[in-house]
Structures are given as structure tokens and as C-alpha cells.
C-alpha positions in Angstrom: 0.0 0.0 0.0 3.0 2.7 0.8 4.7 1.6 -2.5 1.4 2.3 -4.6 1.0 5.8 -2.8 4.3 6.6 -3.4 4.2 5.4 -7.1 1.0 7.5 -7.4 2.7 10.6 -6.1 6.4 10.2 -8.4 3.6 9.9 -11.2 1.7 13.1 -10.2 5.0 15.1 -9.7 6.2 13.9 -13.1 2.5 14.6 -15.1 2.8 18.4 -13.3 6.2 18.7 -13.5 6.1 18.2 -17.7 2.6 19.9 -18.2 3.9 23.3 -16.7 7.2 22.7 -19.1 5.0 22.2 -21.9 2.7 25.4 -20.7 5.5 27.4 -20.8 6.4 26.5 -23.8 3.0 27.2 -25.1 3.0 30.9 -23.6 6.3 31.9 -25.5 6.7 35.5 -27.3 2.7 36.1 -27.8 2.0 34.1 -31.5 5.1 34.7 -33.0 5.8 30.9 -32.4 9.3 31.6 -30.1 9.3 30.0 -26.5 10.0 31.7 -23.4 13.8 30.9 -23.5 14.1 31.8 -27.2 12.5 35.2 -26.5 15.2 35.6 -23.1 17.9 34.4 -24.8 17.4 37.0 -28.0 17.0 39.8 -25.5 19.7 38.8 -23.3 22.1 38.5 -26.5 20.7 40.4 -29.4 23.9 40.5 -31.8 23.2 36.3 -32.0 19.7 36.7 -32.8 20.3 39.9 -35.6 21.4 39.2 -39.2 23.9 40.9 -40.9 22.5 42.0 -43.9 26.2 42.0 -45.7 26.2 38.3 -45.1 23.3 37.2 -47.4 24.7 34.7 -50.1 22.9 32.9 -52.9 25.6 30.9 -54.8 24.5 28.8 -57.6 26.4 25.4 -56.6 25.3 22.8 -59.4 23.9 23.2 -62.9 22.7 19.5 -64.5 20.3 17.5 -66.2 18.4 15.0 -64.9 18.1 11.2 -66.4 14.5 11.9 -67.3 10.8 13.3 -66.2 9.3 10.9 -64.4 9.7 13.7 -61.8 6.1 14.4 -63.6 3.2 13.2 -62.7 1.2 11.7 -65.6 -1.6 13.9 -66.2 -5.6 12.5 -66.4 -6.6 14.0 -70.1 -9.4 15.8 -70.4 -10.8 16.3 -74.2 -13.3 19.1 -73.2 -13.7 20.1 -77.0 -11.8 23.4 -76.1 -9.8 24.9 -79.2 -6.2 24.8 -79.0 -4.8 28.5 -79.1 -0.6 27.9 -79.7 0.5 31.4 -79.5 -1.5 32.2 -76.2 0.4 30.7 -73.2 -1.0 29.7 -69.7 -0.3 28.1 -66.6 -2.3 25.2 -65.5 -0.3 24.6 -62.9 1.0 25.8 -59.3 1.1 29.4 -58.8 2.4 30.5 -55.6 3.9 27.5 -53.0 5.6 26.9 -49.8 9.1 25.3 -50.1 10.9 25.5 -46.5 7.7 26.7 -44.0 9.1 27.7 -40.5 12.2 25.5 -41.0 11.0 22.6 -42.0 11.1 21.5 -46.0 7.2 21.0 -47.3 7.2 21.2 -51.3 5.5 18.2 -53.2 7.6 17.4 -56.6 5.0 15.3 -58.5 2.3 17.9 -57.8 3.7 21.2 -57.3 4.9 22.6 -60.7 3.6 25.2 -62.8 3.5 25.1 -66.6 4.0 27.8 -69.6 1.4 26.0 -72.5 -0.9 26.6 -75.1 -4.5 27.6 -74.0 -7.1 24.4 -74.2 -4.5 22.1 -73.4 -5.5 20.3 -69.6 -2.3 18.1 -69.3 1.5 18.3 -70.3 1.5 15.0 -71.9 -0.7 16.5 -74.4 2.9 17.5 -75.9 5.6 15.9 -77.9 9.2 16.2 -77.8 10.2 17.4 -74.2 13.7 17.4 -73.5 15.6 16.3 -70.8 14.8 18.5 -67.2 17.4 21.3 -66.9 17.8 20.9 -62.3 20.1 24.2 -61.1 20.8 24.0 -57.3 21.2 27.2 -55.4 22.5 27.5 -51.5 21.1 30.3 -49.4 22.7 31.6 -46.6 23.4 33.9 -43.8 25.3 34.7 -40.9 24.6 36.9 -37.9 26.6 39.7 -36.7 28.7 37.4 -35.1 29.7 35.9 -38.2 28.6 32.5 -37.2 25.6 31.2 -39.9 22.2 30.7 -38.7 20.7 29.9 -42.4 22.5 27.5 -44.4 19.4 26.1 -47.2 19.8 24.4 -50.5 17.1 23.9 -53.0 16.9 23.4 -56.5 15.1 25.1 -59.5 14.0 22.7 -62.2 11.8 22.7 -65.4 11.3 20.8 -68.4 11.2 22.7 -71.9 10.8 22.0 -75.6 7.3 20.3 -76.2 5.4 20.8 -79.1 2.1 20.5 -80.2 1.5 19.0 -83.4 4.9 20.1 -83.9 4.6 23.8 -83.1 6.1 25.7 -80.6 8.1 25.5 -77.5 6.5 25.2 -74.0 7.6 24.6 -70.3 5.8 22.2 -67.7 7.1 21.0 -64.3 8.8 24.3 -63.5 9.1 23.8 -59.8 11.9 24.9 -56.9 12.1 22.0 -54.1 13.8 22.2 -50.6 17.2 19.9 -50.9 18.1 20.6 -46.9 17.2 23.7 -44.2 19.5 23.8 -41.3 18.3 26.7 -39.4 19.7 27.6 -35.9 17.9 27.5 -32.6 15.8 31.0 -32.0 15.3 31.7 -36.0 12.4 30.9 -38.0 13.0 30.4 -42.3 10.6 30.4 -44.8 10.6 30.1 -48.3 8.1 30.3 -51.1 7.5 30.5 -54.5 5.3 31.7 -56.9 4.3 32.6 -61.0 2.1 35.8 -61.9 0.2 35.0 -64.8 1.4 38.2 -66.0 4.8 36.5 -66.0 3.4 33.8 -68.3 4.4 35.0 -72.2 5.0 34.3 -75.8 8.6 34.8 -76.7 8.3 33.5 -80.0 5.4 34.6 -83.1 2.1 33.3 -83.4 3.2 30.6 -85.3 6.0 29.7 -83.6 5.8 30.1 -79.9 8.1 30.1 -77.0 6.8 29.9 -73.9 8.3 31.8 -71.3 7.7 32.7 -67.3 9.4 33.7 -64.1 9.4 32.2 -61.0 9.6 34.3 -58.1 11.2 33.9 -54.4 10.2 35.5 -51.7 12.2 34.5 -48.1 11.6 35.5 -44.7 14.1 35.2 -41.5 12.6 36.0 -38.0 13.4 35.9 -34.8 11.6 37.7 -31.7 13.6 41.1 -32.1 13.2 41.2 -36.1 11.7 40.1 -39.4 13.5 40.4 -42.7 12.4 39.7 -46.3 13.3 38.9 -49.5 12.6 38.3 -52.9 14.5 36.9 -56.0 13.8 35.5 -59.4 14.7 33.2 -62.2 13.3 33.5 -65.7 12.7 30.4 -68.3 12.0 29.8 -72.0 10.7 26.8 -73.6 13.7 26.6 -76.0 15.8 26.1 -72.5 17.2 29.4 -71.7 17.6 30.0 -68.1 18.4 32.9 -66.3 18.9 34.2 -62.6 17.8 37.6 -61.9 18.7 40.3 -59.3 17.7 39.3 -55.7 16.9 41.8 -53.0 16.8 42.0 -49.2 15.5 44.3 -46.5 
């Protein structure tokens, strides 16, 4: 009977002692998702928890092809009788998705992709003639004003170019940018997401011979409890396989 009582207490102790831990964990910096600690810690040694803005790098570390697109997901065809339009270009595809969401890699390669193709065509494998995926892996990083780094992410920016339809044209389909790794350091939050304005979406080429064309934009986001900053890059592709990095900007 003493054993069981004092079994029953140890238990008590231990359920309070790890539901007040788990409270205060709960009760953090008010919704910005930090704990108590974090929030202490940032306060109690702000240099750590700041960014230097001078420190930002996005270094291109790979440039390849891949073996092949089974990457894709075979598309369900759907005749619908609509008219094929090969000079008017259109994403049927993703257009804005998470990649890295508060640290932790999300991005879906079968499904999340958009497209540059002709209008009244539902699936990419409507198309002849695509050409090997063109992969280009990047590395983000950045270091706070200690100099030690606090963001170190790769991801890669792929896309497929260089169907036709009934032998005309150019178009893009599984343009997509996927997490490769995120190590992010204790008291920082990363996120990463991408996304294709329609007004992006174009016709490089004439209206009898097309080339689709779009760009894919970045937009990043480091926090921690003293600070937020942002931002935003882009990459630009053409159905004939011409890829290009443009500027990136921070704040």
C-alpha cells in the first residue's frame, strides 16, 4: 500500500512537473511561435539573434540534367472540346507555394509545378518532344553579426522545356523549386516560397511559332523575436531552355 501511494505521487509530480514545461512553452513571445527561452535568450544577447545584412549569399552550386521526367506526374486527359490556341500561353499549374515553411522543407515534386502552355491544353502530356529536365541547385545563406551562420538552405530550380504540339512551338511544364536541406539555428524561423504571376506567363516566339516563357519568383523570410526580414528573388525560363537568374533583394 506505501509503495502504490508513493508510485502515485512520483507519477503526479512527473505529469505536473512536464505539463507546466509544456505550458510554458505554449506561452512563448505572444503568437510569433518563439518559446519563453528563445525570447530571453534573443534579449539577453541580441547580436546572435540579428542578421547581418552584408552576409546574405545565394551561390548557384550545381547546374545539370536530370536522367529523365518521371519527376512528372502523368496527367488525367481531359478532351473538353476546347480549341487549342498555340500562341496564347497559360499556366495550369501551381502558382504560388511553400518550399521551406518555419524550418521545415514541405514542397511536393509530382504535384507542385507550374506550366508555360498553349490555352485548351489540360495536361503536359498532351505534348511531344520534351527534352531532358534542366535541375540548377542554389544555397542560401546567412550569418549573424557574429559571423557564425544561422541559415545554411539548398534547393533546387528545375523545369522541363521544348514540347510541341502538333509540332509547333516551344512550352515549359514541371517548372518547380524544391527544398534539398534547411538547417536553421535555434531562436530563428526560415521560410521560403514561390510563386508565377500570370502576368509572367508569355509568348517569346510569333504566333506561329511560340516560346513559352515565365518567371518564377522567391520571396524569403528570416525572424526571430527582435526582427523580421524579407526577400525576394527571381529566375526567368524559355521553352527553348534558356535559363536565367535575376537580381535578388533583401530588407
Amino acid at each position: 500500500m506505501h509503495d502504490k501511494i508513493i508510485r502515485a505521487l512520483l507519477i503526479s509530480v512527473f505529469f505536473f512537473s512536464t505539463t507546466a514545461v509544456y505550458a510554458d512553452e505554449l506561452h512563448g513571445d505572444g503568437g510569433a511561435g518563439f518559446t519563453r527561452l528563445e525570447s530571453e535568450s534573443a534579449r539577453t544577447d541580441p547580436d546572435y539573434y540579428s542578421i547581418d545584412p552584408a552576409s546574405i549569399k545565394i551561390t548557384r552550386l550545381d547546374a545539370t540534367e536530370e536522367n529523365d521526367i518521371s519527376y512528372l506526374r502523368a496527367k488525367r486527359l481531359d478532351p473538353g472540346g476546347i480549341p487549342v490556341l498555340i500562341d496564347q500561353i497559360i499556366n495550369i499549374g501551381a502558382k504560388i507555394w511553400d518550399i521551406v515553411k518555419l524550418n521545415a522543407p514541405t514542397a511536393d515534386i509530382e504535384t507542385t509545378y507550374a506550366t508555360a502552355l498553349p490555352q485548351g491544353i489540360t495536361a503536359w502530356n498532351q505534348l511531344a518532344g520534351w527534352q531532358r529536365p534542366k535541375s540548377y541547385t542554389y544555397g542560401f545563406s546567412v550569418k549573424n553579426l557574429y559571423g557564425a551562420t544561422v541559415v545554411n538552405v539548398k534547393y533546387k530550380v528545375m523545369f522541363t522545356y521544348g514540347g510541341s504540339y502538333n509540332g509547333k512551338g516551344r512550352y515549359l511544364t514541371g517548372v518547380t523549386m524544391l527544398p534539398v536541406s534547411a538547417d536553421v539555428s535555434w531562436g530563428y524561423r526560415f521560410s521560403l516560397s514561390a510563386q508565377v504571376p500570370d502576368s509572367t506567363v508569355v509568348n517569346m516566339g510569333t504566333g506561329s511559332d511560340p516560346v513559352a516563357a515565365l518567371q518564377l519568383n522567391t520571396v524569403w523570410k528570416i525572424t526571430t523575436s527582435l526582427k523580421d526580414s524579407n526577400g525576394a528573388g527571381a529566375y526567368y525560363m524559355q521553352g527553348d531552355g534558356y535559363f536565367e537568374e535575376l537580381s535578388a533583394a533583401a530588407d
